[in-house]
C-alpha positions in Angstrom: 63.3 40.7 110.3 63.5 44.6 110.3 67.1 44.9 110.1 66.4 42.3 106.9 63.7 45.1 105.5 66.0 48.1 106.4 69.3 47.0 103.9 66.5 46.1 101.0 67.2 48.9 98.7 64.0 48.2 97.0 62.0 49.2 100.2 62.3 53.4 99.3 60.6 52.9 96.4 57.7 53.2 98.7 58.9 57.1 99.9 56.8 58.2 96.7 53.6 57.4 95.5 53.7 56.6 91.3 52.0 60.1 90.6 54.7 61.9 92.5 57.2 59.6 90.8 55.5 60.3 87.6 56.3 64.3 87.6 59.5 64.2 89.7 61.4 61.1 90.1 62.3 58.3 88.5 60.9 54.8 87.3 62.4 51.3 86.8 62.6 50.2 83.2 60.0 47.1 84.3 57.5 49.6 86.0 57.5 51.8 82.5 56.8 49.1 80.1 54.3 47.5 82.1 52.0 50.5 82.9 52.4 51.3 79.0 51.0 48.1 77.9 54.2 46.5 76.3 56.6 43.8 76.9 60.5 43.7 77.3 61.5 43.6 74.4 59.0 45.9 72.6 60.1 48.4 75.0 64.0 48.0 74.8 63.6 48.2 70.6 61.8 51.9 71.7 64.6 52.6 73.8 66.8 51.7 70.5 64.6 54.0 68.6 64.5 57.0 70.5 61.1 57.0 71.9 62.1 56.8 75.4 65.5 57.6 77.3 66.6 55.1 79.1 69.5 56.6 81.8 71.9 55.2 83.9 71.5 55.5 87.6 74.8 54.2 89.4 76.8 51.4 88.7 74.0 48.6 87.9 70.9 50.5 87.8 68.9 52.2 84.4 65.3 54.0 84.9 63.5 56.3 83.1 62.7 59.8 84.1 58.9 60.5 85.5 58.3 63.4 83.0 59.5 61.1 79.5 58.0 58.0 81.5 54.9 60.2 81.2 55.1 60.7 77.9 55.8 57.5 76.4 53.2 56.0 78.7 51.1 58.4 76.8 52.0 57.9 73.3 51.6 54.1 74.0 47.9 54.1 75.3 46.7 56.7 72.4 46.5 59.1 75.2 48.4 62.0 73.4 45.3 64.7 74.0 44.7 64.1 77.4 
């Protein structure tokens, strides 16, 4: 059962806590549109527009960096002056 947990790549997302992934690391497209409030496709037509970068991370993979994750989290909630 450990060997099993070892190979899930999704297991190092627990390394960092979401704050510390928040200023320095980077965020899956799910975990972005979810803590800002909007759904899939809301999200993707901001990614269209320019309101948040969406970069590619190896083959397969896409997230959003902690610092523009910030930021559009921000802008979505209404949160701009805190």
């Amino acid at each position: 059962m450990n060997e099993i947990n070892k190979k899930n790549p999704r297991a190092k997302d627990n390394l960092f806590s979401l704050s510390e992934r928040l200023l320095h690391g980077v965020l899956r497209p799910q975990e972005v549109w979810s803590l800002a409030g909007k759904g899939k496709t809301s999200f993707y037509e901001d990614v269209k527009a320019g309101k948040v970068a969406l970069r590619k991370i190896g083959r397969r993979s896409s997230g959003v960096y902690g610092p523009d994750a910030k930021r559009y989290i921000q802008s979505s909630l209404g949160l701009m002056g805190e």
